[in-house]
Structure formats: structure tokens, C-alpha cells
mmCIF file of the N, C-alpha and C atoms, coordinates in Angstrom:
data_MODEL
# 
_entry.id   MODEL 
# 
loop_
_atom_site.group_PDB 
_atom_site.id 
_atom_site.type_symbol 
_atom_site.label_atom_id 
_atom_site.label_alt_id 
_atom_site.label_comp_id 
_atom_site.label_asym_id 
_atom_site.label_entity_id 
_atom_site.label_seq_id 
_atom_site.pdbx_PDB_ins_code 
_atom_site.Cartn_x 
_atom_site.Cartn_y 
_atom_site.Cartn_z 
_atom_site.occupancy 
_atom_site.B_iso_or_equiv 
_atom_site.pdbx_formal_charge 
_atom_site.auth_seq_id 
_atom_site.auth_comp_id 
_atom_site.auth_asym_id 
_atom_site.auth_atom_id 
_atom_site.pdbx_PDB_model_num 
ATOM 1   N N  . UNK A 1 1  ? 40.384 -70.663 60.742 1.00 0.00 ? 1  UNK A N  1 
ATOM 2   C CA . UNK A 1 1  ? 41.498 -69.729 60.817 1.00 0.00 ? 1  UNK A CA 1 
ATOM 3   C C  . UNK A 1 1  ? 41.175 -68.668 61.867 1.00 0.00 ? 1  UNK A C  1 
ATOM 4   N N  . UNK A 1 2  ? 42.055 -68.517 62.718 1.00 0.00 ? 2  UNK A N  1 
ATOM 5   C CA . UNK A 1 2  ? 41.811 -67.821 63.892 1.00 0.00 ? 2  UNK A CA 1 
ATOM 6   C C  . UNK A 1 2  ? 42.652 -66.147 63.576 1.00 0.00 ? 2  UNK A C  1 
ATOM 7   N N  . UNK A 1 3  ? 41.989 -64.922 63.808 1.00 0.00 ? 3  UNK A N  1 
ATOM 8   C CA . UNK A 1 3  ? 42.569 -63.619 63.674 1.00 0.00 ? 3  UNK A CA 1 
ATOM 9   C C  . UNK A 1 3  ? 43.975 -63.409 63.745 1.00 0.00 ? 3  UNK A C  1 
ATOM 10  N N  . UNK A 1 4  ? 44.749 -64.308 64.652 1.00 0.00 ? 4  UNK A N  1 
ATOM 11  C CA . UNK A 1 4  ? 45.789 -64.088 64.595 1.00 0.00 ? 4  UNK A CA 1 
ATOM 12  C C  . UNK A 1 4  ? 46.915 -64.944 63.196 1.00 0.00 ? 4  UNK A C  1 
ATOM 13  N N  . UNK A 1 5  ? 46.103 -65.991 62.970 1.00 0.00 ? 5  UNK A N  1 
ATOM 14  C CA . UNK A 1 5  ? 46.579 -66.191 61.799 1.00 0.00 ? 5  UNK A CA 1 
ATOM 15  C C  . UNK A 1 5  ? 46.985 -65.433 60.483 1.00 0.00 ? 5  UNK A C  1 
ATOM 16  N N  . UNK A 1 6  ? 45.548 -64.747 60.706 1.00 0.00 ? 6  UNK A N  1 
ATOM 17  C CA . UNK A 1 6  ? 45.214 -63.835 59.330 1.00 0.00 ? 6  UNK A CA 1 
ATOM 18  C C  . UNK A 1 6  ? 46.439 -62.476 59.156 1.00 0.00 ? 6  UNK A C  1 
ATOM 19  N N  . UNK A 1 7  ? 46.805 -62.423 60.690 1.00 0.00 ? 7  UNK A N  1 
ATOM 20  C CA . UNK A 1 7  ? 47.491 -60.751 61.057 1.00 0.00 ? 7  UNK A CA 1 
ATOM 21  C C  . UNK A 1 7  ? 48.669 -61.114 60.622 1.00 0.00 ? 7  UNK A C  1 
ATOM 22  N N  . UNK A 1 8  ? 49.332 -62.044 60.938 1.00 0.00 ? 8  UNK A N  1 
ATOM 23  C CA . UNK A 1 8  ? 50.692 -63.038 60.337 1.00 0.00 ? 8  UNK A CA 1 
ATOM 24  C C  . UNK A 1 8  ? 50.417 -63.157 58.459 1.00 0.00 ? 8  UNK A C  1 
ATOM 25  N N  . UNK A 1 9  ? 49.719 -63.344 57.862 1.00 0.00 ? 9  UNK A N  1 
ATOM 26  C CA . UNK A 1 9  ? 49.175 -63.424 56.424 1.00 0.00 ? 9  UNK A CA 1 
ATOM 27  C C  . UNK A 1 9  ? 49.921 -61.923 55.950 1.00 0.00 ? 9  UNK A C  1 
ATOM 28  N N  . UNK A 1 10 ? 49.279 -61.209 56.654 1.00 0.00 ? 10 UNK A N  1 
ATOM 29  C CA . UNK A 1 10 ? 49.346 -59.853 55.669 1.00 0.00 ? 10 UNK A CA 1 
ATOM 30  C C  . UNK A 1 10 ? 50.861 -59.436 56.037 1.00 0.00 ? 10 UNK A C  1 
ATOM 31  N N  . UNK A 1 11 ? 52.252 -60.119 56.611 1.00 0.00 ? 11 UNK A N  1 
ATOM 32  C CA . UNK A 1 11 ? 53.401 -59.409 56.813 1.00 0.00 ? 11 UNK A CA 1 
ATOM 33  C C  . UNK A 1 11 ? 54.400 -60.577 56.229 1.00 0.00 ? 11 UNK A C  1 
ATOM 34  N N  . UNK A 1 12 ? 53.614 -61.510 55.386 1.00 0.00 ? 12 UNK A N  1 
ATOM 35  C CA . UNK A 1 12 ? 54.220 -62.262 54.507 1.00 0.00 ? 12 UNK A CA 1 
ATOM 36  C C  . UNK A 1 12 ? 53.918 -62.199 53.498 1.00 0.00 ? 12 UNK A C  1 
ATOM 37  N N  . UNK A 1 13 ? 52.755 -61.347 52.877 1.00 0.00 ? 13 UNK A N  1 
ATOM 38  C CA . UNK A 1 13 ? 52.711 -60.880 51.309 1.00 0.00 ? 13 UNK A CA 1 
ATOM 39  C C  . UNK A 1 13 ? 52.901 -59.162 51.219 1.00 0.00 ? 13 UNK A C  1 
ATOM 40  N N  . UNK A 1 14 ? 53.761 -58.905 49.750 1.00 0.00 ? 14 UNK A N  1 
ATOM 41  C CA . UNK A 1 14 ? 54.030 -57.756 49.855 1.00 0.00 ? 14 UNK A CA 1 
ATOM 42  C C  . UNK A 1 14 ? 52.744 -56.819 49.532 1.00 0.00 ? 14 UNK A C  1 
ATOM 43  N N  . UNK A 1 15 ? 53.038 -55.758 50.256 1.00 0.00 ? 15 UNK A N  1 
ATOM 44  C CA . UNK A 1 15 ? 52.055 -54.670 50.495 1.00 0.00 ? 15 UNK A CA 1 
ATOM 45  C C  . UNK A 1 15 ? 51.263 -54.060 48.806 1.00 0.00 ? 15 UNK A C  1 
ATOM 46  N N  . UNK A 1 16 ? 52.338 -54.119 47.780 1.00 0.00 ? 16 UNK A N  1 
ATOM 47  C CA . UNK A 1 16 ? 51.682 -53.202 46.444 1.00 0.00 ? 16 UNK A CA 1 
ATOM 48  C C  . UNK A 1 16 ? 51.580 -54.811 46.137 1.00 0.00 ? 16 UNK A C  1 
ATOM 49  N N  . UNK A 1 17 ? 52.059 -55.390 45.136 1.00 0.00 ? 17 UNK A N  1 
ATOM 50  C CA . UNK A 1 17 ? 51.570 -56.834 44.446 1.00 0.00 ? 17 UNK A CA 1 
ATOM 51  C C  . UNK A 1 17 ? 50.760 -57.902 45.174 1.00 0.00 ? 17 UNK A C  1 
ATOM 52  N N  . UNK A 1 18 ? 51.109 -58.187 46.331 1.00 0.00 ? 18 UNK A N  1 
ATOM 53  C CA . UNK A 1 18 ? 50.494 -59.162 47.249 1.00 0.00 ? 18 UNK A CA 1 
ATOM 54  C C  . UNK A 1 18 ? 51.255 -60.760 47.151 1.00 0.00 ? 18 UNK A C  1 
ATOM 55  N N  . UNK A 1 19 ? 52.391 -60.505 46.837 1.00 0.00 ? 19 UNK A N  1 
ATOM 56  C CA . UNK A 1 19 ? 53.054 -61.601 46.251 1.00 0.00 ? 19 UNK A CA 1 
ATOM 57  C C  . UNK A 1 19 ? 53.533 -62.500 47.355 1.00 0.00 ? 19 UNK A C  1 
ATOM 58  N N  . UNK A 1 20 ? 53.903 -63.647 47.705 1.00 0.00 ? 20 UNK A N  1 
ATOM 59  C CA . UNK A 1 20 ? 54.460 -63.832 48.850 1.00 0.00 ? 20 UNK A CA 1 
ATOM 60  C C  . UNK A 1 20 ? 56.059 -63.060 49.173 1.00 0.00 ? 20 UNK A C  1 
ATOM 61  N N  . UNK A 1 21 ? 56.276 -63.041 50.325 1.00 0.00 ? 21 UNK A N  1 
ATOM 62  C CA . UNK A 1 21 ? 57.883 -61.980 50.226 1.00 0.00 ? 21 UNK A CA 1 
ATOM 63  C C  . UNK A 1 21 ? 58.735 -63.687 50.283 1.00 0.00 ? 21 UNK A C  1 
ATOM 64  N N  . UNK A 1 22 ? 60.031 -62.704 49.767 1.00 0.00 ? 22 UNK A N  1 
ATOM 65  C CA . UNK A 1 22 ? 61.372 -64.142 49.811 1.00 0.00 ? 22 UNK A CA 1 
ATOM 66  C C  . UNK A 1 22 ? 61.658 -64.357 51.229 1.00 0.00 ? 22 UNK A C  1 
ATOM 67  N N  . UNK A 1 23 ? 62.378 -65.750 51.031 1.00 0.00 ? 23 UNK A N  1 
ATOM 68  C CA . UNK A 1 23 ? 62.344 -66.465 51.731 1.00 0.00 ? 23 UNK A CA 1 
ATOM 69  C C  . UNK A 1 23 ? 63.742 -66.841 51.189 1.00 0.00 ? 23 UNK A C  1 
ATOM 70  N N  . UNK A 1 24 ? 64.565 -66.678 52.485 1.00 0.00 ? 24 UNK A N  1 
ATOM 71  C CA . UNK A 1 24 ? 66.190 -66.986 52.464 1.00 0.00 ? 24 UNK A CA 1 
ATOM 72  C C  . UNK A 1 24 ? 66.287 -67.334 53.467 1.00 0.00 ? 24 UNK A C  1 
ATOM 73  N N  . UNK A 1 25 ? 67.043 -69.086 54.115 1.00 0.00 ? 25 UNK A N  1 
ATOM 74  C CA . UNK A 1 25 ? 67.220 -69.745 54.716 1.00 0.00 ? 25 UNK A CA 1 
ATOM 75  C C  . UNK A 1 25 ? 66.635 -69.369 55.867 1.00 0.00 ? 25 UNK A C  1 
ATOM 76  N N  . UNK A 1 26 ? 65.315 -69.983 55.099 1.00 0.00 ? 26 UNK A N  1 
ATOM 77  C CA . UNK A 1 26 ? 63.951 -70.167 56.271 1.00 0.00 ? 26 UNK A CA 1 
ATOM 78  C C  . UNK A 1 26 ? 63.788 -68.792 57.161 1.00 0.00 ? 26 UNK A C  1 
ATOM 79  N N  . UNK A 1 27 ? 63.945 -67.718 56.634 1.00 0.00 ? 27 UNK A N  1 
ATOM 80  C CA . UNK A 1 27 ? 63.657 -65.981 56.987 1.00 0.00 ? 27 UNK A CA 1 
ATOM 81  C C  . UNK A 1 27 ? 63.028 -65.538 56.353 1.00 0.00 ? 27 UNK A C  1 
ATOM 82  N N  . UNK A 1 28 ? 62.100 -64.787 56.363 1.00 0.00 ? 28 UNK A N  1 
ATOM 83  C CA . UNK A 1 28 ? 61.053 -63.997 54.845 1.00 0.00 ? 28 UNK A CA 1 
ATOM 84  C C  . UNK A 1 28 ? 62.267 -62.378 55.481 1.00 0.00 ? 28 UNK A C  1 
ATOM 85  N N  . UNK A 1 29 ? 62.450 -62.322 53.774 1.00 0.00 ? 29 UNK A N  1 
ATOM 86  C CA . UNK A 1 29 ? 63.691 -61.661 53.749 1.00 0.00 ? 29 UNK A CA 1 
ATOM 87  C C  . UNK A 1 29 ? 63.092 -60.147 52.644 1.00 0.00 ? 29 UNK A C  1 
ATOM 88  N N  . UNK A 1 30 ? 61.772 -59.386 53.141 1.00 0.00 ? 30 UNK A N  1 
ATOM 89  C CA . UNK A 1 30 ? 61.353 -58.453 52.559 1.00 0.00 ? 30 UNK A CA 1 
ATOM 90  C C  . UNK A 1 30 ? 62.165 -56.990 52.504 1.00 0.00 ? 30 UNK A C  1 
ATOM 91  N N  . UNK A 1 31 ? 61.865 -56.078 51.349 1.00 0.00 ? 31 UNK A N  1 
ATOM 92  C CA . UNK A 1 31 ? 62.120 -54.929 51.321 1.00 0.00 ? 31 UNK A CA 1 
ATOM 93  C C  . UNK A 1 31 ? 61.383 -53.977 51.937 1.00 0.00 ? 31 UNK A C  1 
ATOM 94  N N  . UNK A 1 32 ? 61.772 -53.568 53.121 1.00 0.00 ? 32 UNK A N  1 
ATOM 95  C CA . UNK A 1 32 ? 60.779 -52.505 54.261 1.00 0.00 ? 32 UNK A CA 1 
ATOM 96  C C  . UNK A 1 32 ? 60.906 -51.173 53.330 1.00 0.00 ? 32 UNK A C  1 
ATOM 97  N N  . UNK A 1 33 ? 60.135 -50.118 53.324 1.00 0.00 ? 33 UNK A N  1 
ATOM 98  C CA . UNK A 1 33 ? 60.342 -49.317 52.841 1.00 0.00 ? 33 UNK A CA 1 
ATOM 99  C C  . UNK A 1 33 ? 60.224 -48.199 54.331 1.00 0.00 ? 33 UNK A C  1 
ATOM 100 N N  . UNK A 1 34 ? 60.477 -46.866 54.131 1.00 0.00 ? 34 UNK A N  1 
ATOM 101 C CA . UNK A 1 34 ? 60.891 -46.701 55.368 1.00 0.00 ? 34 UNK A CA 1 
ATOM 102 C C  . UNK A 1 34 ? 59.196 -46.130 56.302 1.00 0.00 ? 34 UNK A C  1 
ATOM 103 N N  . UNK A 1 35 ? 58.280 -46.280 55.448 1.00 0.00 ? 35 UNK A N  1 
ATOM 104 C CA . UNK A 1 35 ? 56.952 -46.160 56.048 1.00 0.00 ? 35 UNK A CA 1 
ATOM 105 C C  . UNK A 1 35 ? 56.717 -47.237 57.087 1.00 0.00 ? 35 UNK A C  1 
ATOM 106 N N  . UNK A 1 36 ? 57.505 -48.535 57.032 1.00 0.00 ? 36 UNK A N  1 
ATOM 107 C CA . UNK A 1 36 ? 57.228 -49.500 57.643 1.00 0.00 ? 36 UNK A CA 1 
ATOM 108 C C  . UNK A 1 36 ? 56.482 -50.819 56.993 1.00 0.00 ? 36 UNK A C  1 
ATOM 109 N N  . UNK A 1 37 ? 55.978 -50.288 55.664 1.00 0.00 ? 37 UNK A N  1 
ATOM 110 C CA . UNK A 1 37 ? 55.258 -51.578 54.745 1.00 0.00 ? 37 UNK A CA 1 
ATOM 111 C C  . UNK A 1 37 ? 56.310 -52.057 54.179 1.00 0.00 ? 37 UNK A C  1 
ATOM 112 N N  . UNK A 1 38 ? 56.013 -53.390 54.184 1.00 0.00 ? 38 UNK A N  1 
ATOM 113 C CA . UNK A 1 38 ? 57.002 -54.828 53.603 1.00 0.00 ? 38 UNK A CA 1 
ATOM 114 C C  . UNK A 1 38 ? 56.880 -55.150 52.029 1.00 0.00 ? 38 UNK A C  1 
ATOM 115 N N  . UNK A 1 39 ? 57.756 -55.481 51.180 1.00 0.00 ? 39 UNK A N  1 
ATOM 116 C CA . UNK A 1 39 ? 57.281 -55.694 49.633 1.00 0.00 ? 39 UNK A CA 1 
ATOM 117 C C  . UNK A 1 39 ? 58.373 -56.566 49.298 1.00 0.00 ? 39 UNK A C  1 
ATOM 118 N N  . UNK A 1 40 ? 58.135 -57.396 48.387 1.00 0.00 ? 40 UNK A N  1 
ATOM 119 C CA . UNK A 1 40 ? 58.919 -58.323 47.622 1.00 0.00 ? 40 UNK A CA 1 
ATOM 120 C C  . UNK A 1 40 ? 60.617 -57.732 46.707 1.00 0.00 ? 40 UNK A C  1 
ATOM 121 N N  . UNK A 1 41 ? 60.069 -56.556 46.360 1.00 0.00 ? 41 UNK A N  1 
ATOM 122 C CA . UNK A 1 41 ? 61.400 -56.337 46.256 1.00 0.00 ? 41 UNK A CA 1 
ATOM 123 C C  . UNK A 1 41 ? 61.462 -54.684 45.791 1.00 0.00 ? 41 UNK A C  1 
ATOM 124 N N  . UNK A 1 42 ? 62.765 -53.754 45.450 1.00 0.00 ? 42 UNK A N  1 
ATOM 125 C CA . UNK A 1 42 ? 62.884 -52.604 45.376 1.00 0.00 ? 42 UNK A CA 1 
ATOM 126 C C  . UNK A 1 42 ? 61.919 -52.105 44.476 1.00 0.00 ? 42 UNK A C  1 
ATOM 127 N N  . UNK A 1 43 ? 61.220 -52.848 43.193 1.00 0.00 ? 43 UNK A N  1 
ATOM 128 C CA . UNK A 1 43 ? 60.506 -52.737 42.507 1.00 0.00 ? 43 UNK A CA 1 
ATOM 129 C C  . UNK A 1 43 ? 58.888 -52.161 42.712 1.00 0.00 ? 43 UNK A C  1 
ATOM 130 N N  . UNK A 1 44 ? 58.717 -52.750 43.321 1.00 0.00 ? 44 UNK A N  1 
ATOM 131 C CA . UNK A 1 44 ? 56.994 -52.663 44.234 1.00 0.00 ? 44 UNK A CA 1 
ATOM 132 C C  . UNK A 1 44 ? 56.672 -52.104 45.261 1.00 0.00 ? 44 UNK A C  1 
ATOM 133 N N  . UNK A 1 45 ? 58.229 -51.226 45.827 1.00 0.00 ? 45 UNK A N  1 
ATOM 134 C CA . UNK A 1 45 ? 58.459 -50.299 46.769 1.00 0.00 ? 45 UNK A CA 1 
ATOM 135 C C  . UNK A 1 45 ? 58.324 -49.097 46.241 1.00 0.00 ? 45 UNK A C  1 
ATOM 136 N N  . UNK A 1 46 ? 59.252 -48.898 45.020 1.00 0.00 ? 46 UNK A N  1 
ATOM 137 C CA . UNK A 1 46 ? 59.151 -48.259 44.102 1.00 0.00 ? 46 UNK A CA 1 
ATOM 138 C C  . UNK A 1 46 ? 57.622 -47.561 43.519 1.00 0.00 ? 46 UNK A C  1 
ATOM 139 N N  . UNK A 1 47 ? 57.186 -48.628 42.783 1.00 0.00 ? 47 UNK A N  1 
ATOM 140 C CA . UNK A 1 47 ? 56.318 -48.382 42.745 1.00 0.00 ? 47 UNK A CA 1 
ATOM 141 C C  . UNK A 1 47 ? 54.960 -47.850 43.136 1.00 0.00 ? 47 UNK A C  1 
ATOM 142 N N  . UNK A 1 48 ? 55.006 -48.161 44.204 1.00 0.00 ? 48 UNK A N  1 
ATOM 143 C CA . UNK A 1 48 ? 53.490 -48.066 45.865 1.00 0.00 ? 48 UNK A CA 1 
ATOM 144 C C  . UNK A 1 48 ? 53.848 -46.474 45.846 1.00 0.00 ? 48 UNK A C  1 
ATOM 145 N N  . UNK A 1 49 ? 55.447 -45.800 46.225 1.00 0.00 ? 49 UNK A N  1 
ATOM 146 C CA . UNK A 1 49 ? 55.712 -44.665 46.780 1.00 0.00 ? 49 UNK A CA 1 
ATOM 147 C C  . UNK A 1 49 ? 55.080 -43.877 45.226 1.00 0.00 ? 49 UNK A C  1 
ATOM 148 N N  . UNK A 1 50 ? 55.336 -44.295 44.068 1.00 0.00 ? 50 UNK A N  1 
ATOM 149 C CA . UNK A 1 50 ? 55.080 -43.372 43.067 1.00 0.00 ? 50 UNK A CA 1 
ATOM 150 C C  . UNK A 1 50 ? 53.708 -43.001 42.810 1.00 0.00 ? 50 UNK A C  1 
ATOM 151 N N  . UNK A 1 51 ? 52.829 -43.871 43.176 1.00 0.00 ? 51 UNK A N  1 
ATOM 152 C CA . UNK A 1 51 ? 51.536 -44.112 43.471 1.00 0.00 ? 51 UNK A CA 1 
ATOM 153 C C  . UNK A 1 51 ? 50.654 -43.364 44.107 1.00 0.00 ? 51 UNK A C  1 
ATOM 154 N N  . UNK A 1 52 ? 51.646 -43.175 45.572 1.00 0.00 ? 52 UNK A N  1 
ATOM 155 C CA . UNK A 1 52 ? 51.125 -42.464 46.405 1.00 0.00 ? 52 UNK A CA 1 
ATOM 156 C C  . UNK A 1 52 ? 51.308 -40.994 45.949 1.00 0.00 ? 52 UNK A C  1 
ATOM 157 N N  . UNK A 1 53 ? 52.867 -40.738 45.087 1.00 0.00 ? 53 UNK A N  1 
ATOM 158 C CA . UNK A 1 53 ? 53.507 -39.387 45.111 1.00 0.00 ? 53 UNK A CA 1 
ATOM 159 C C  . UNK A 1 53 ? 52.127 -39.117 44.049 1.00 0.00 ? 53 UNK A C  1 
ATOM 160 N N  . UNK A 1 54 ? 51.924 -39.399 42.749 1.00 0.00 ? 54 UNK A N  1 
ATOM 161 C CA . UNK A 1 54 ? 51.026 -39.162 41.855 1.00 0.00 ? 54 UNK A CA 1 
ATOM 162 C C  . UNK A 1 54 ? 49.664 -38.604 42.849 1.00 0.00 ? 54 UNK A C  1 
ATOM 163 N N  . UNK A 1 55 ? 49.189 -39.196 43.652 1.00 0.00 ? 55 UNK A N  1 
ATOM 164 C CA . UNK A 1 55 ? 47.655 -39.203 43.881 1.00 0.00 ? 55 UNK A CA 1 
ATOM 165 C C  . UNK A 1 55 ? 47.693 -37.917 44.679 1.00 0.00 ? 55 UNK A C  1 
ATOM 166 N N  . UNK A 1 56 ? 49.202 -37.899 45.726 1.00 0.00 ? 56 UNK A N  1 
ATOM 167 C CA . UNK A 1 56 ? 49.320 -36.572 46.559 1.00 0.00 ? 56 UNK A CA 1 
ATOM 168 C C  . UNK A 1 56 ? 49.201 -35.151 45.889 1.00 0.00 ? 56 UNK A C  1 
ATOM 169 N N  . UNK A 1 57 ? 50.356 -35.647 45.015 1.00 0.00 ? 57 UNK A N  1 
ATOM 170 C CA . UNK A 1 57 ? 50.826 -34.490 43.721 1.00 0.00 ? 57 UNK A CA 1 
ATOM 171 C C  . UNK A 1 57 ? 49.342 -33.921 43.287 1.00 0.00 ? 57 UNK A C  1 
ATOM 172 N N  . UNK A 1 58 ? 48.687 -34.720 42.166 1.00 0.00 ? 58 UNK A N  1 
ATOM 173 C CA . UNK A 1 58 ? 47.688 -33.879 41.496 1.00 0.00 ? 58 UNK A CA 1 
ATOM 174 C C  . UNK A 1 58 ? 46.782 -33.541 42.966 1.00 0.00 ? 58 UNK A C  1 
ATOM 175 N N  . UNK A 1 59 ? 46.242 -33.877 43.857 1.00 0.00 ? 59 UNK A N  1 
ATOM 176 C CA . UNK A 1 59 ? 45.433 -33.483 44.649 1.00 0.00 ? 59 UNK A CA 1 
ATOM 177 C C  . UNK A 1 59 ? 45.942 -31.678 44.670 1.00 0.00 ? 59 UNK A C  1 
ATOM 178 N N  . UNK A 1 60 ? 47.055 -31.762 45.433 1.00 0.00 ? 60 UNK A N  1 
ATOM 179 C CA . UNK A 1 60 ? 47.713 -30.312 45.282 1.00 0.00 ? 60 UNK A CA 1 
ATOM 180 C C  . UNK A 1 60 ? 47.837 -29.200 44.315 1.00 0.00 ? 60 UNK A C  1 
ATOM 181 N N  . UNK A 1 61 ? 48.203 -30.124 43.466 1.00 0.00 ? 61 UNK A N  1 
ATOM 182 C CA . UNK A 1 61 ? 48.015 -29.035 41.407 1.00 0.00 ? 61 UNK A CA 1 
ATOM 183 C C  . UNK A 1 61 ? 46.269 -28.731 41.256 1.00 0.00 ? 61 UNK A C  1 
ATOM 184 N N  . UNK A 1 62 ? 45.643 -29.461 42.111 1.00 0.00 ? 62 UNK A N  1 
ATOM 185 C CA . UNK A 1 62 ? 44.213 -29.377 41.372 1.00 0.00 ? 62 UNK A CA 1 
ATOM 186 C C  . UNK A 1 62 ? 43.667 -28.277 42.455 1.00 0.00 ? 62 UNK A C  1 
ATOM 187 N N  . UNK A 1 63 ? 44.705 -28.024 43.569 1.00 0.00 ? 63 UNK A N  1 
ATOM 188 C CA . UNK A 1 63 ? 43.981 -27.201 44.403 1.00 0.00 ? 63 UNK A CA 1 
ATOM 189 C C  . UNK A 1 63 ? 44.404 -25.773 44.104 1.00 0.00 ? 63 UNK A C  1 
ATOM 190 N N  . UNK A 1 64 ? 45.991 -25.652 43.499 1.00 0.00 ? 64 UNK A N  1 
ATOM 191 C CA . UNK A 1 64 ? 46.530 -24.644 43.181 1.00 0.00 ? 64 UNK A CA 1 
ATOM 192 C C  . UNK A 1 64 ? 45.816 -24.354 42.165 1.00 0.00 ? 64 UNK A C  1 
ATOM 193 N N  . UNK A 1 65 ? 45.443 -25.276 41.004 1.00 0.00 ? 65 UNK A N  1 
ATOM 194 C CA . UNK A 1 65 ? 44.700 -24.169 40.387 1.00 0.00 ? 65 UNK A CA 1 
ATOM 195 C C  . UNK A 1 65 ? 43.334 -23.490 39.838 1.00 0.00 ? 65 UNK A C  1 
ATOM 196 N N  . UNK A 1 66 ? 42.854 -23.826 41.156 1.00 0.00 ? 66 UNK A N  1 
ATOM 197 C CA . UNK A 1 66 ? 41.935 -23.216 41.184 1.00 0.00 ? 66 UNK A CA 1 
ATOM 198 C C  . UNK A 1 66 ? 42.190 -21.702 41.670 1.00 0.00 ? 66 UNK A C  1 
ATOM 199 N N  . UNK A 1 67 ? 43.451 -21.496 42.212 1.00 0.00 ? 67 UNK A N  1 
ATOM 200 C CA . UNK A 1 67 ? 43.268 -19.920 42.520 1.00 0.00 ? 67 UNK A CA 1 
ATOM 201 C C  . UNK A 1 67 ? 43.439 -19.080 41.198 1.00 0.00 ? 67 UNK A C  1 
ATOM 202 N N  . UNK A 1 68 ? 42.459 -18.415 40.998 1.00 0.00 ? 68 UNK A N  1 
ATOM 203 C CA . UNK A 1 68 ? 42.826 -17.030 39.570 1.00 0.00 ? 68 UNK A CA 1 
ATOM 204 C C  . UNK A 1 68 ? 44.118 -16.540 39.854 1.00 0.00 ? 68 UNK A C  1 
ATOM 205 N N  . UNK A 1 69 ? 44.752 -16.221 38.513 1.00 0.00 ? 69 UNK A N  1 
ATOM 206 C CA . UNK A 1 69 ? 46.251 -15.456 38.141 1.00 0.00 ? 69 UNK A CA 1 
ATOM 207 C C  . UNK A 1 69 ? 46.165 -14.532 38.909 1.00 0.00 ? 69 UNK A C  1 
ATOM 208 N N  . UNK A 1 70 ? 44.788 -13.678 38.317 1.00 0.00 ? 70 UNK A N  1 
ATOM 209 C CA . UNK A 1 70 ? 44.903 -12.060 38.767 1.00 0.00 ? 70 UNK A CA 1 
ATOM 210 C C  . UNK A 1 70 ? 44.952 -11.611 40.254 1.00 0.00 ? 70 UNK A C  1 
ATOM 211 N N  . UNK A 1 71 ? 44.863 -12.712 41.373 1.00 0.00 ? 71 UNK A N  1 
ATOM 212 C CA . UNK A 1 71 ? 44.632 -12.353 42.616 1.00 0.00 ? 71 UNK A CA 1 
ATOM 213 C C  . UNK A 1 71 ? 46.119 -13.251 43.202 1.00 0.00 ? 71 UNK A C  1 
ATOM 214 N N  . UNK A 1 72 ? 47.085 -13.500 42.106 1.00 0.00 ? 72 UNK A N  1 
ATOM 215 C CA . UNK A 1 72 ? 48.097 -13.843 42.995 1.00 0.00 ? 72 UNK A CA 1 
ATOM 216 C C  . UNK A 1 72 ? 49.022 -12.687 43.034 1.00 0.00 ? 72 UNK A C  1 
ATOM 217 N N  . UNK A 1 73 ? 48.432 -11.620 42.134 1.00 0.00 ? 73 UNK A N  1 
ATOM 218 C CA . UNK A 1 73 ? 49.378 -10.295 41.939 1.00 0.00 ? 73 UNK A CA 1 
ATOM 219 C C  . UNK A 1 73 ? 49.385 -9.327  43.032 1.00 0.00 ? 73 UNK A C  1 
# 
């Protein structure tokens, strides 16, 4: 299997499950999300973004609170 094979592999399985994407009269007929990653369907698009929102989110809450009450006064 030659590199370029492999690069073709990864834009026919979806990005969160790894599933193969559909296939409608001989087209792989994926859900782009608007980052540009490909997924099987609204579901696993869904999902990936909530994923990401969670991991962004607490990073941020965990930074806010570390600042003390008394010095936001």
C-alpha cells in the first residue's frame, strides 16, 4: 500500500466513529461539518463538536476558577 492510498482511506471513513461514509450511486455521500471533517452522518458530527465543546468548556471553567472571589471585587 503506497501513501497515497492510505491519504484516500482516511476521507472515506468518518472522522468521530471511523465507519465507512455512504455511498449513493457510486459517490461517498458524507456529512462535512463546517471544520472541513467528513462523518457518516448528522449524528457523529454532532457528536465530535460536543466533544470538542466539553474539553474546550471545562479547560476554561477550570481556569476561571482558580481566580479568588475577593480579587474580582
Amino acid at each position: 500500500m503506497n501513501a497515497f492510498a492510505r491519504c484516500t482511506d482516511v476521507t472515506t471513513r468518518c472522522a468521530f466513529c471511523g465507519k465507512s461514509l455512504p455511498i449513493a450511486n457510486g459517490q461517498v455521500q458524507p456529512w462535512r461539518a463546517p471544520n472541513g471533517q467528513f462523518f457518516c452522518d448528522e449524528f457523529c458530527a454532532d457528536d465530535a463538536e460536543e466533544i470538542r465543546f466539553q474539553r474546550h468548556g471545562l479547560a476554561r471553567r477550570r481556569a476561571h476558577d482558580r481566580i479568588p472571589l475577593d480579587s474580582v471585587r
